[in-house]
N, C-alpha and C positions, 0 to 999 in steps of 0.2 A: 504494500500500500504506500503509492508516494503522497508529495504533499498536495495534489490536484482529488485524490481519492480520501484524502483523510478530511478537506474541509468538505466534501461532497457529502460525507458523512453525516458531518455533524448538522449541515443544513438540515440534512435526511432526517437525521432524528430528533432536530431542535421541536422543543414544546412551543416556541415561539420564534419565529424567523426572525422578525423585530428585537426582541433582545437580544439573540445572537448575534446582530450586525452591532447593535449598542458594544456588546461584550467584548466583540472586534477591535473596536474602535477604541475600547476602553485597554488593550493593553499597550497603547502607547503614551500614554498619559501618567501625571504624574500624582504626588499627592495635592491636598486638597486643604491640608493643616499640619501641625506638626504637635511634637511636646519632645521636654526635654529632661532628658536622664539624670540621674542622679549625679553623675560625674562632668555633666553638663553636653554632652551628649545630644543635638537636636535632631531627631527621629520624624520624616517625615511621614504623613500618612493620609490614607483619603477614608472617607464614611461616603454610606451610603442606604440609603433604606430607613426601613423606620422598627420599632418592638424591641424583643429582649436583645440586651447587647450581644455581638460576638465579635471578638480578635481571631483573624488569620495569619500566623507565623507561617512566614516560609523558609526555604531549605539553604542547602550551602552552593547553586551555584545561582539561584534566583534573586527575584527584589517582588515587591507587591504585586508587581503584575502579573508574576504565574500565579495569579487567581482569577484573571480578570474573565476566563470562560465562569465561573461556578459563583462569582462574586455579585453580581444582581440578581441572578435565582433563590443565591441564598437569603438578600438584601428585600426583596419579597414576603418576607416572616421574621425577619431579625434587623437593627441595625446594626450595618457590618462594617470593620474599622481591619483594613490592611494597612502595613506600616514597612518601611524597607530598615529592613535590621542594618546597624551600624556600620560603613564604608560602601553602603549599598545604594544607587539611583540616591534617593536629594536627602539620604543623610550624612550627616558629618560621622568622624571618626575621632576616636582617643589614640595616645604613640602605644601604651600600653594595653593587650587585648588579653581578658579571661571571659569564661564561662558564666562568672560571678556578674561580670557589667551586660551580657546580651541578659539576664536573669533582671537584672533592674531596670533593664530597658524595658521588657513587656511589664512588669509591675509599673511603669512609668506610664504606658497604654492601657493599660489595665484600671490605672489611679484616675483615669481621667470619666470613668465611670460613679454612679453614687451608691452599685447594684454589683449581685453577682454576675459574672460575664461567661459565657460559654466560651470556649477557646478551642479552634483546630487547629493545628499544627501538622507541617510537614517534615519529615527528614530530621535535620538538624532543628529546622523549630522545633520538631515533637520532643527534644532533646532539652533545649530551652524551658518549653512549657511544664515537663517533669517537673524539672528543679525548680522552676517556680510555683510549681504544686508542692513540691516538698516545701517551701520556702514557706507555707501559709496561705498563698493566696488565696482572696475569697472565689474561686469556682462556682459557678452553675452545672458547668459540664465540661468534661475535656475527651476532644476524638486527637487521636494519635496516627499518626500512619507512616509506619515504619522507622520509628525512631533508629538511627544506628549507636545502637548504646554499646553494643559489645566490639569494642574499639580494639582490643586485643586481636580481632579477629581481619581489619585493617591491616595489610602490606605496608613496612616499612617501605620497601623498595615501589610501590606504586605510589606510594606519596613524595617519594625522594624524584623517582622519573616527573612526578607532576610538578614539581618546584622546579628541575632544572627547563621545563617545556616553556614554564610561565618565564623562568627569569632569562630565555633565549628567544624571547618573542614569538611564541608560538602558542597561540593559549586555544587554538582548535583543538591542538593536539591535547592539552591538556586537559579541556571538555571533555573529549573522549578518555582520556585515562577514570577521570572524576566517572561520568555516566556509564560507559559501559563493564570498565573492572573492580570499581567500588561497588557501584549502585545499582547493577545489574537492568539498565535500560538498556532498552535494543538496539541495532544502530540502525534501522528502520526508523525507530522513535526520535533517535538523535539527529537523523536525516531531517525528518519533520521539524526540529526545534530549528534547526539550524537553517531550513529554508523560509524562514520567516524574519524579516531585518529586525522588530523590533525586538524577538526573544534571540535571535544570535547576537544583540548589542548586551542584552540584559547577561546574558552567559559568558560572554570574552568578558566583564565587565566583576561578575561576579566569583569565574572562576583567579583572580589576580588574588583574592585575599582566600582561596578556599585551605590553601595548607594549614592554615592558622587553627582552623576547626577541625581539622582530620588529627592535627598533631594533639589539640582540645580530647578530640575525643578518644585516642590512644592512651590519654590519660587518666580517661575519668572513672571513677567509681562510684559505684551505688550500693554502699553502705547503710544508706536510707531509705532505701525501699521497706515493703512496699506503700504506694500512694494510697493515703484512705480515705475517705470522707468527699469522695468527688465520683461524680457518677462519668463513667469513663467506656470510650467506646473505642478498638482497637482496629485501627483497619490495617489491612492488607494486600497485595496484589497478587492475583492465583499464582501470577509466572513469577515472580520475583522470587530469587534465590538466593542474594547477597545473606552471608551469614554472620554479616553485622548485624540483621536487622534480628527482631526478635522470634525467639521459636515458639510454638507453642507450648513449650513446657517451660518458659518462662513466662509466659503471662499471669499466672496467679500466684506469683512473685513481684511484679511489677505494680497491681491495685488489685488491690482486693473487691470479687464481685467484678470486675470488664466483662462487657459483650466482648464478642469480635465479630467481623463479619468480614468476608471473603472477599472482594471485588472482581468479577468474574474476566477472565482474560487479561488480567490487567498487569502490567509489571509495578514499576515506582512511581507514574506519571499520569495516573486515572483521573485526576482533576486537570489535567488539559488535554487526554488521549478517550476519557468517555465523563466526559464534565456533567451528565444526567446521572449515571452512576453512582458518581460521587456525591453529588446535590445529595439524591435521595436515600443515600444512607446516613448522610449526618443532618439534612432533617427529618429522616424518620427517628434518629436518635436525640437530636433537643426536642424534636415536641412530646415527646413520652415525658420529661421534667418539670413540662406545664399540667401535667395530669394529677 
């Protein structure tokens, strides 16, 4: 399927042609507001929609816009607040980068609420959003999908080749080391991301600071597990095999009481490869919280 048959698709199966061209149009835009971090950190971000809040955290080679297919669907029943995590499209950056400051960056998005917020996270956000469940936040709900927690399980030598591709001018190459030997996307899918200018700007753009969070998450530990007191939904993609991500005999180590649910054919990238899919699993999963 190239990229002539993938948006054919999505026409095909859009619930609303109208919104999909909105949705189009909407990932090359930018945010819409900002707030700023604890360490002073200004985080740009856009809202949209209106009812119970939700934050979308995205992953390590994105910015807010890999949401912009699933982002007014959801915005339909919630107001939704994307934010491009720190050295990401129109935020700024600190010299100094831990796990601790992307952690009080969404408690910074998070604070600008007066309510519990539902929070989806991808990748590396789901990674974020953890620790800032452990951390206290006040929660409505958290969907996960595919956190790669188990960073031990990360090639030193595919992060070493990704650092020397980025620091030779070469950050195609180093998209695909990131997507297809980490994250297990296809390179059918990476073909797609990459025939589109404004997510191959978002991606050469995003993958320059990705070592920072592979080498992050090589290090991290969860000692604190498991998450409790948050009603938590685990997604997954049928194909995906990376086994950084989580297995199922980790999950009920992870929060106690998670749904999962399967995303059917999908790899790491179902909110921009079947963006219906994705909608209707994580609102079939916040509106069970209003019951």
């Amino acid at each position: 399927m190239g990229i002539g048959s993938h948006f054919l698709r999505l026409f095909r199966d859009a619930p609303s042609k109208r919104r999909l061209l909105r949705s189009l149009a909407l990932g090359s835009k930018g945010g819409n507001g900002s707030v700023t971090s604890a360490d002073g950190t200004v985080l740009s971000l856009r809202r949209s929609g209106s009812g119970s809040p939700m934050v979308l955290v995205h992953g390590t080679l994105d910015g807010m816009n890999t949401f912009s297919l699933v982002e007014l669907a959801l915005a339909d029943h919630h107001e939704v607040t994307v934010y491009d995590r720190r050295g990401r499209g129109g935020s700024s950056d600190a010299t100094a980068y831990a796990l601790d400051r992307e952690v009080e960056d969404l408690q910074a998005v998070l604070g600008t609420y007066d309510q519990p917020v539902h929070v989806v996270a991808h990748s590396f956000g789901a990674v974020v959003a953890m620790k800032t469940a452990l951390a206290g936040a006040d929660l409505a709900s958290l969907v996960l999908y595919e956190p790669p927690m188990n960073g031990d399980q990360i090639p030193d030598d595919v992060v070493a080749a990704l650092e020397d591709a980025v620091a030779e001018g070469r950050p195609d190459d180093a998209i695909r080391l990131l997507a297809h030997d980490l994250a297990g996307v296809s390179d059918e899918e990476i073909g797609i991301a990459m025939a589109v200018p404004p997510v191959r700007k978002m991606l050469r753009e995003g993958v320059r600071s990705a070592s920072r969070e592979l080498r992050t998450l090589q290090q991290c530990t969860w000692d604190d597990l498991p998450i409790t007191g948050v009603p938590t939904l685990m997604l997954r993609g049928e194909r995906s095999d990376s086994p950084a991500y989580p297995t199922a005999q980790q999950l009920s180590t992870i929060v106690l009481g998670a749904e999962a649910v399967t995303l059917a054919n999908q790899t790491h990238l179902a909110h921009s490869m079947d963006p219906n899919g994705f909608t209707n699993a994580v609102l079939g999963f916040t509106s069970q919280q209003h019951q």
